[in-house]
C-alpha positions in Angstrom: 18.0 12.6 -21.4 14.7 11.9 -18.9 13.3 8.8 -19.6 9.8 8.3 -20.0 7.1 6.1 -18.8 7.8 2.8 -17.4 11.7 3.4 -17.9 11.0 6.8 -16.4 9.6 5.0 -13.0 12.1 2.4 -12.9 14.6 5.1 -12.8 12.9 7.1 -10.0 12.7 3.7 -7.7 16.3 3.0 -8.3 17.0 6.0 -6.8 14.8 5.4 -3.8 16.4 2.0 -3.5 20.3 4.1 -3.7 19.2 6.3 -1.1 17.6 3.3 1.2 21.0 1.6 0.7 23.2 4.2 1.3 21.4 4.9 5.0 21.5 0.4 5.4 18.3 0.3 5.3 16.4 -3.3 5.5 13.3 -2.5 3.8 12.0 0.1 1.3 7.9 0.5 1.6 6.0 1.5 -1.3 2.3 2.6 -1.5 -0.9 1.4 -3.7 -1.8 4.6 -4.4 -6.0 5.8 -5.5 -7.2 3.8 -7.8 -7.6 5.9 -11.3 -11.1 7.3 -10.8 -12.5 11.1 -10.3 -13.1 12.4 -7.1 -16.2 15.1 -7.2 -15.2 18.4 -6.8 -11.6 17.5 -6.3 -11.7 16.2 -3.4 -8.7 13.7 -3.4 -9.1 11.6 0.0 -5.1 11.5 0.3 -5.0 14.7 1.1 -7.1 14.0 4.6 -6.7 10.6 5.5 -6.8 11.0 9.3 -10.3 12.4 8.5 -12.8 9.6 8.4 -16.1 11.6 9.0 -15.2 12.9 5.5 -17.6 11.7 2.7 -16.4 11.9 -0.8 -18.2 11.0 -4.3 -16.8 9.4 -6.9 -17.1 9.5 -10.9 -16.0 6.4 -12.8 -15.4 6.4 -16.4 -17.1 3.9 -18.7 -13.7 2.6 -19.5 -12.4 2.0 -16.6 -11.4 -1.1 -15.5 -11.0 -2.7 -12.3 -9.1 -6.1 -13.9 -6.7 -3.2 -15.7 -5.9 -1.5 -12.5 -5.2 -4.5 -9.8 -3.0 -5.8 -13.5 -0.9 -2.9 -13.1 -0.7 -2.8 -9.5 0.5 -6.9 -9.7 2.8 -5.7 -12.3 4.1 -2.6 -10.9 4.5 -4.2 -7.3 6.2 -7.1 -8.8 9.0 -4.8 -11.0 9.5 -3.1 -7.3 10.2 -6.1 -5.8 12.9 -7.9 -8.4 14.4 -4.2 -8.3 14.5 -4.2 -4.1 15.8 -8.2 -4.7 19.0 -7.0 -6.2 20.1 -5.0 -3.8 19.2 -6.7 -1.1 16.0 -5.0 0.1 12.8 -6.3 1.1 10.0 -4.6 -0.4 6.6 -4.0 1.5 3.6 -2.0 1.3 1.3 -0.8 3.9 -2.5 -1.2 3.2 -3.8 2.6 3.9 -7.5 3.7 3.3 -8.9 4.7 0.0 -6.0 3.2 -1.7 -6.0 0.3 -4.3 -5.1 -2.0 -1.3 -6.5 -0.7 1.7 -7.1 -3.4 3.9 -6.2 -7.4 4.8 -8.2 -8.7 2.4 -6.4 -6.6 -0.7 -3.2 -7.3 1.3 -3.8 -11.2 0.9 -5.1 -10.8 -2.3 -1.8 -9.0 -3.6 0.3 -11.9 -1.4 -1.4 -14.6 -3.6 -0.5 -12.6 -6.8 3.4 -12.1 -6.0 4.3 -15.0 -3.5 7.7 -14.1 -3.3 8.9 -13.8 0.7 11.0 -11.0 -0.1 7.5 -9.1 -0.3 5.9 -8.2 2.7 3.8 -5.5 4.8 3.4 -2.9 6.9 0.6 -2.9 9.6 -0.9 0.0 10.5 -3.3 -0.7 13.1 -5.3 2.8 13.1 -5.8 2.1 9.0 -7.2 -0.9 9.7 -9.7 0.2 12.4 -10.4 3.1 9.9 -11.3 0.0 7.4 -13.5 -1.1 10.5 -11.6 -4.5 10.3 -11.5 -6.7 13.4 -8.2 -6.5 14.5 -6.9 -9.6 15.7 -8.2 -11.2 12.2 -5.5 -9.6 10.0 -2.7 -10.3 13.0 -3.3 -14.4 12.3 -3.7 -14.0 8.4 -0.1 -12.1 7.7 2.2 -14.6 7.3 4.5 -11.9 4.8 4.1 -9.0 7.6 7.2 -7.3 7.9 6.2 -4.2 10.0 3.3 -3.2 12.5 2.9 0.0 13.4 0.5 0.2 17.0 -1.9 3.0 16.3 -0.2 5.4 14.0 -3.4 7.2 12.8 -5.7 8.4 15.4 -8.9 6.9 16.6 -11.2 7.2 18.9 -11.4 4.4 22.0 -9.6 1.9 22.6 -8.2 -0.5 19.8 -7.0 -3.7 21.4 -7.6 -5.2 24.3 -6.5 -8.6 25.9 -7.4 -10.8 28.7 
């Protein structure tokens, strides 16, 4: 029997979290995903995320909820993370453009909601210039960063420089 709903994703993660063990893994990363809105025309910005000249529209339904969706985000993010505990994983989750968390402020946000050190992140510097964020700023506010990833997405010019 397939189980359904909530059991139903609990059952798919364990199996992520069998296959992360099974290679040693140290960490398993999971994503925030689109928030639960309409995208005109069907234009779904996951599909081109290395694409930021795109412009896409959005249609949001009267009943939607912004307090609903960052609920089940806390809540979803936080099952992850007891499940990752137990078998001795660290869970993170890399802020990405057009997601529900897609960039250091979200990130935060989401630390302050689950402060548990076995959650962290993953930063990907070209997300974050695609967020237009000044890059040193979320470098000093991670305390929970687990990953960084220099300049995975392209971008044009140069990200960083130092003195």
């Amino acid at each position: 029997m397939i189980p359904e709903g909530e059991e139903a994703k609990d059952c798919r993660f364990s199996v992520a979290l069998e296959t992360a063990d099974y290679f040693n893994a140290q960490t398993i990363q999971i994503d925030s995903y689109t928030p639960a809105i309409q995208y005109k025309g069907g234009r779904i910005p996951q599909a081109k995320m290395d694409r930021y000249d795109e412009v896409y529209q959005v249609i949001v339904d009267p009943g939607f909820s912004w307090g609903r969706e960052w609920a089940a985000l806390v809540d979803g993010v936080t099952r992850c993370n007891e499940m990752a505990k137990k078998t001795g994983l660290k869970l993170c989750l890399e802020p990405r453009d057009g997601e529900n968390v897609s960039n250091t402020d979200a990130m935060l946000r989401l630390f302050d909601a689950i402060p548990d050190p076995n959650f962290g992140a993953v930063l990907d510097t070209g997300h974050q210039n695609a967020q237009k964020e000044i890059l040193p700023s979320p470098l000093r506010s991670w305390d929970a960063g687990f990953s960084m990833s220099m300049c995975q997405t392209m971008i044009a010019g140069p990200m960083l420089t130092s003195r």
